[in-house]
N, C-alpha and C positions, 0 to 999 in steps of 0.2 A: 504494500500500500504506500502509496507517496501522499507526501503533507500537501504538494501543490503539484496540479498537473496543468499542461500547458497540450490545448486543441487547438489546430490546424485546421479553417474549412477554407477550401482551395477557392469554392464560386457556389450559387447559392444553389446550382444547378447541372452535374456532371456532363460536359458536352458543349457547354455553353461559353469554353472559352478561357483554359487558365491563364491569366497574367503570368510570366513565366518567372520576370524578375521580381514580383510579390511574392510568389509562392515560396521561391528559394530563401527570401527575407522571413518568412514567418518558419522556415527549417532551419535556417540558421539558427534562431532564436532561440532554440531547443523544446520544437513540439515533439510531444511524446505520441500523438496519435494523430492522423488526420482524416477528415469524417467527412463525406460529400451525401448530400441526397441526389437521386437519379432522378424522381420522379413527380410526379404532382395531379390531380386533378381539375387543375387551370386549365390544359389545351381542350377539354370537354371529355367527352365519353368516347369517343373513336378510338383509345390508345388502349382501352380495355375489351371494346368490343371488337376492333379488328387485328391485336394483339403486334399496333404499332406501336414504334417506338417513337419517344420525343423528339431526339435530333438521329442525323447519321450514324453509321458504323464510321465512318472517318472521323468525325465529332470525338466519338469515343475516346475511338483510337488515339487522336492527337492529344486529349487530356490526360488518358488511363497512363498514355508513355510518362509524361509529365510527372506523375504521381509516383508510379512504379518507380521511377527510377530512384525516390526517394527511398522508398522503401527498400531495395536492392543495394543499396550505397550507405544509408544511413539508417539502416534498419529500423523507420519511422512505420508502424503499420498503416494501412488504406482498411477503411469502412465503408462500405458504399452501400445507402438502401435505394428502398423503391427503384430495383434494378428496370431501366429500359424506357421509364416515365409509367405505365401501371405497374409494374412487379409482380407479373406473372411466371409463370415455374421456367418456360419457353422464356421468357427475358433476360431469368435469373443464368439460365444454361447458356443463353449466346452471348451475354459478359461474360463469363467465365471463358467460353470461345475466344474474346477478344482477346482476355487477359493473358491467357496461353500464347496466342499468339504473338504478343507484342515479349514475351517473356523468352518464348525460343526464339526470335529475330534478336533478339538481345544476351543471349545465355543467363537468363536470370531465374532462378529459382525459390518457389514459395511455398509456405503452408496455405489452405486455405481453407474457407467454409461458406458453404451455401445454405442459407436459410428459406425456404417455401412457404410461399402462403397460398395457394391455391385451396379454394375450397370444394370438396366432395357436396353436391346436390342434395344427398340423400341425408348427409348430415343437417344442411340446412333446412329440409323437409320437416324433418325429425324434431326438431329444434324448434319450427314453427307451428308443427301442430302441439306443441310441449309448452307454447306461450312464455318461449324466451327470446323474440326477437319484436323489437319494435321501434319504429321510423326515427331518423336521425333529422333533426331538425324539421322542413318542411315536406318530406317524403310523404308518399301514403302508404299506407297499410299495405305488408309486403304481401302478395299471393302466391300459392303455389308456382301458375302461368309466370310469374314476373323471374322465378328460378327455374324452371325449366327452357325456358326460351331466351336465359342468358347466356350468350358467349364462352364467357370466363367471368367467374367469381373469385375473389382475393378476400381476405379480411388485411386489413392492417393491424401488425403486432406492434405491441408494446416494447419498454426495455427486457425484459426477460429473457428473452430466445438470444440477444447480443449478451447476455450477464454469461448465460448458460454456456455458451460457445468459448470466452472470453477464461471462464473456471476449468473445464474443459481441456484446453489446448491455449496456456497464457503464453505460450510464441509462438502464436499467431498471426501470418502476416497478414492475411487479407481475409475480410469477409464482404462476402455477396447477397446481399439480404433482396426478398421479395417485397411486397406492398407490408411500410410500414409507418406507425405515425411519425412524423416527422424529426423529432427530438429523440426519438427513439435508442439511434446507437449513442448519441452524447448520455444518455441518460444509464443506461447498459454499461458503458467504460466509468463512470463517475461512481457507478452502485459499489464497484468491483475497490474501491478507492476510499469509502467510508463516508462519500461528500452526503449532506441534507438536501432531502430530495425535492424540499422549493428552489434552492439554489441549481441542480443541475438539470431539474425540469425548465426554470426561467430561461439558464445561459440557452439550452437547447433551441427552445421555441423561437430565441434570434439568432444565434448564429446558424443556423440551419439555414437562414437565405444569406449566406455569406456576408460581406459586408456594406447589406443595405442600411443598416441602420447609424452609418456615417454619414457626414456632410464634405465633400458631395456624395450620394451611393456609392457604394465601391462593389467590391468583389472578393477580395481574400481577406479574412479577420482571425487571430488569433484572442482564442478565451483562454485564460490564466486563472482555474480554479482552485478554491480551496474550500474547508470545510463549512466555512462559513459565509462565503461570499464568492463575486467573480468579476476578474476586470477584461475589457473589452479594447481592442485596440486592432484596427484597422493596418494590414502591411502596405498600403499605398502611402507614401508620406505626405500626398498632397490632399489623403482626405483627414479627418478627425472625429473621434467620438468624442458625443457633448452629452449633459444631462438630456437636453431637450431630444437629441435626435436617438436617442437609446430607449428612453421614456416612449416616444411617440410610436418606436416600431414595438413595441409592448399592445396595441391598439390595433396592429395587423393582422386582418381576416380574423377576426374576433366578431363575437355576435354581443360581449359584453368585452367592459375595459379592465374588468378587477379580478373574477372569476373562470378558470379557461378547461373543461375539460376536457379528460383524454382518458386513455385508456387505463384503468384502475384506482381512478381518482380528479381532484380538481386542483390546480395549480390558483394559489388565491394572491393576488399582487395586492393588496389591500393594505399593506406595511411594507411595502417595496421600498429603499432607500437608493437614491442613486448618489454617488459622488465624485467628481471630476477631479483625477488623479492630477493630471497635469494637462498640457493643451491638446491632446489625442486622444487620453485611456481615460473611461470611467469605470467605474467598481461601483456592483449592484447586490444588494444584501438588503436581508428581511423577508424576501418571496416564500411561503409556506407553502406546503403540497395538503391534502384532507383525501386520505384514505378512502376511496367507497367500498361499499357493505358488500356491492357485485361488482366483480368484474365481467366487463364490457368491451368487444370486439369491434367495432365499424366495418360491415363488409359493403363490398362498391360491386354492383356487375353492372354487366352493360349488355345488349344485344340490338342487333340490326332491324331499324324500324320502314327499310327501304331503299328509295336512291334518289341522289336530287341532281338539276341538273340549273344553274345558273345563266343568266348575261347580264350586262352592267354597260349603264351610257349614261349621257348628261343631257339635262334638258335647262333650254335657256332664254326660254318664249313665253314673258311676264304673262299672258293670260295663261296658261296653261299652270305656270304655276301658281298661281291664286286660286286655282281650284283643282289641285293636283289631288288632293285626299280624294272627292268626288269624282275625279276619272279615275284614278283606279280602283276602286270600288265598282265601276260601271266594267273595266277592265275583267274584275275577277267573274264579276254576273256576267258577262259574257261566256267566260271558260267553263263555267258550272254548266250553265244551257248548251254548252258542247260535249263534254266529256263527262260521263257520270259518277267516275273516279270523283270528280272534285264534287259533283252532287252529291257523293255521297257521305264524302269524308275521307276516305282511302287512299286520296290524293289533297295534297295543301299547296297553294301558291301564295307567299310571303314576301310585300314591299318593303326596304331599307331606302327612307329617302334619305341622303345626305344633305346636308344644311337645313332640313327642316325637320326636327323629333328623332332622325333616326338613333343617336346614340342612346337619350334619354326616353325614348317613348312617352308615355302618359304620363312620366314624373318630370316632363320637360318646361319650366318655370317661361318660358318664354315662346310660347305657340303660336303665337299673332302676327310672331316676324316675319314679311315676307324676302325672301334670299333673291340675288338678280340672277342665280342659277343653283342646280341641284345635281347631286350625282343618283342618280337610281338604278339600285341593286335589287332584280327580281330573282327568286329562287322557288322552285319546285321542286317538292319531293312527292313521290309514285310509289307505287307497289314493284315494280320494275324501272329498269334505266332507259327502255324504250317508251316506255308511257311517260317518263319524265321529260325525256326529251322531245318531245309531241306535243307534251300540255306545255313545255316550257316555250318551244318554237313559237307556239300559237298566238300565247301571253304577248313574248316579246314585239309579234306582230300587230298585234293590239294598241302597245302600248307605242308604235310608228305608226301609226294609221288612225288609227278610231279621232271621230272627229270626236269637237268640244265646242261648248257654246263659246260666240267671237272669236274662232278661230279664222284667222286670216291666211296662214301660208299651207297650203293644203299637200305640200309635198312629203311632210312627216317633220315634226318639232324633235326627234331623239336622235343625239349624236353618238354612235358606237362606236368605239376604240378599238372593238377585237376582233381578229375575221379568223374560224367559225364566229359569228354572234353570242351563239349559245356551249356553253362548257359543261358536257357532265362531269361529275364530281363525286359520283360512284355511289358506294352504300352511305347511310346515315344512320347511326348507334343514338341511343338514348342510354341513360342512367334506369337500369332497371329494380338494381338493388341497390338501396342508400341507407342499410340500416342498425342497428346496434343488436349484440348477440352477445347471450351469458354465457359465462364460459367458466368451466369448475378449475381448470388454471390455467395461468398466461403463455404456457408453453403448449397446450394438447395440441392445438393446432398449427404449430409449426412445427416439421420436422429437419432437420440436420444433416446433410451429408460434409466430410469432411473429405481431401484429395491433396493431393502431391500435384504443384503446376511445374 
């Protein structure tokens, strides 16, 4: 056990790009571990349901070298969850591919460990007729249909499954974890180290997006923990952490600002103290962790709800926009009276005006404004790619042609940029599982392979 351990997170997101001469500044400095997340729920539901990955195998590849070589040189271990951006068992396997491979091009040799989260169906069945699984924030009630007809299902693990591994095989150089919460391995290497677990839950839940929570954002942060506290300090020299900007990323993707749960309990910030070591590092202590009575899994699946196929143009002919809502609404009753997909429901076509509501929709503070131009983004999705592309063609013609009251140049008001006009854009995944699961302990459901790279 060490009095103070010093983490390494390279970028907030593996693939996205290490700084090279940060990275080696926060190895020098003497990290003992460095910890990247692969993955996220941010790019939507496609990365679980069509068992993509976030960025490239080159992406990867360029970072994983970056890392590796530390560990091979300076015998710094590499943590990596949410392998591939969802962390499915298939993602967990082809990092491990990568890392092989960048290890024999190199002669370099590792321990390592893969951890799975893929979930069995039948267990989740099981579980849901047994009235232990129920919606995670604004989900609905999970059904049978909503597990059978997903893709792939992950739970995200907690610290445990990285404690267990870490006891296990403590020179260990590499572990490869499936879909896990976020802070997870920060919180797993700290347990193993004696730290209090509001302190290694809080450092986790920021330095897990690298070093955004610097002025200005950054990308590689070393955390300097101890049992009692952690300081924060950014390896770019031209950024700095401040009360204010450490504080504020505490407030990140949070549904409250004091209270944050996660898996086996609530991280409560509510006596947080923060204090500004010098003009870079602050150290933050006070953060409590409160036990729950159950422990609770998050499982995410996802399954294909279709296929959609896009085009996008600009329109720039003041009457047209003044009553753009009302032509495309006449736009879409047009395609319904054509295509009974969209009568019926089976088929949806969805406007994105640019400069008018598109970002904000109906929480858009300022409605009334009229723009001297628009960009419009129509999108259909179909029960197939050939029905999409048929009701999308149609659409698009519609929306070059169909007259409008005062309309004067009759040759067609929409400018298109792209020739095909219309882009399919293949299948389209929904979030089918979004829900929380009791679990009798934090490890049943992951298991363990350990290998020689």
């Amino acid at each position: 056990m060490k009095k103070e351990l010093k983490i390494l997170t390279p970028h907030g997101i593996l693939g996205y790009g290490i700084p090279e001469k940060d990275f080696w500044r926060g190895i020098d400095a003497g990290a003992d571990a460095m910890i990247i997340d692969a993955g996220s729920t941010d790019p939507g539901p496609y990365l679980l349901g069509l068992d993509s990955t976030i960025v490239s195998r080159e992406a990867y590849i360029r970072d994983l070298t970056i890392m590796l070589k530390a560990t091979a040189t300076r015998k710094v271990p590499a943590y990596i969850s949410s392998a591939g951006g969802a962390g499915t068992n298939r993602q967990v396997d082809a990092m491990l591919d990568i890392i092989s491979e960048i290890a024999k091009t190199n002669g370099w040799q590792f321990k390592a460990a893969a951890i799975y989260s893929d979930i069995d169906k039948a267990v989740i069945l099981k579980r849901l007729g047994a009235g232990q699984i129920e919606p995670c924030s604004s989900a609905p009630a999970l059904t049978a249909d909503d597990v059978t007809q997903s893709t792939n299902i992950v739970a995200q693990m907690g610290a445990e499954p990285f404690l267990k591994v870490l006891q296990e095989q403590p020179d260990i150089d590499i572990i490869v974890s499936g879909r896990s919460y976020d802070p997870a391995p920060f919180a797993g290497l700290c347990m193993l180290h004696g730290i209090d677990p509001g302190v290694y839950w809080h450092m986790g839940k920021i330095v897990e997006c690298g070093a955004n929570c610097a002025e200005p954002k950054g990308k590689v942060i070393l955390a300097t923990v101890r049992k009692d506290s952690f300081d924060l300090e950014p390896m770019n020299p031209a950024e700095r952490c401040t009360i204010a900007s450490v504080a504020a990323h505490s407030l990140y993707e949070k549904t409250r600002p004091d209270l944050l749960s996660g898996p086996g309990g609530i991280l409560d910030l509510r006596q947080s103290h923060y204090e500004q070591l010098n003009d870079r590092t602050v150290r933050v202590s006070g953060s409590t962790f409160i036990p729950s009575e159950v422990y609770k899994v998050k499982l995410e699946g996802a399954s294909v709800i279709g296929y959609r196929t896009i085009f996008i143009g600009g329109i720039r002919d003041p009457i047209l926009i003044e009553q753009i809502d009302r032509f495309l609404a006449k736009v879409k009753q047009d395609a319904s009276e054509t295509y009974p997909d969209v009568q019926s429901g089976r088929a949806s076509i969805n406007f994105h005006v640019y400069g008018k509501n598109a970002v904000m929709g109906a929480f858009e503070p300022l409605k009334d404004l009229v723009p001297h131009e628009i960009g419009l983004l129509g999108e259909v999705t179909a029960p197939t790619q050939a029905a999409a592309n048929a009701i999308c063609n149609s659409t698009r013609i519609s929306v070059l042609h169909n007259p409008y009251p005062g309309q004067v140049a009759t040759a067609g008001n929409f400018a298109i940029p792209l020739n095909p006009p219309e882009n399919p854009i293949g299948p389209v995944c929904k979030f089918s599982v979004y829900h929380l699961m009791e679990v009798e302990s934090p490890n049943e459901l992951f298991p363990i392979r350990y290998l020689e790279i």
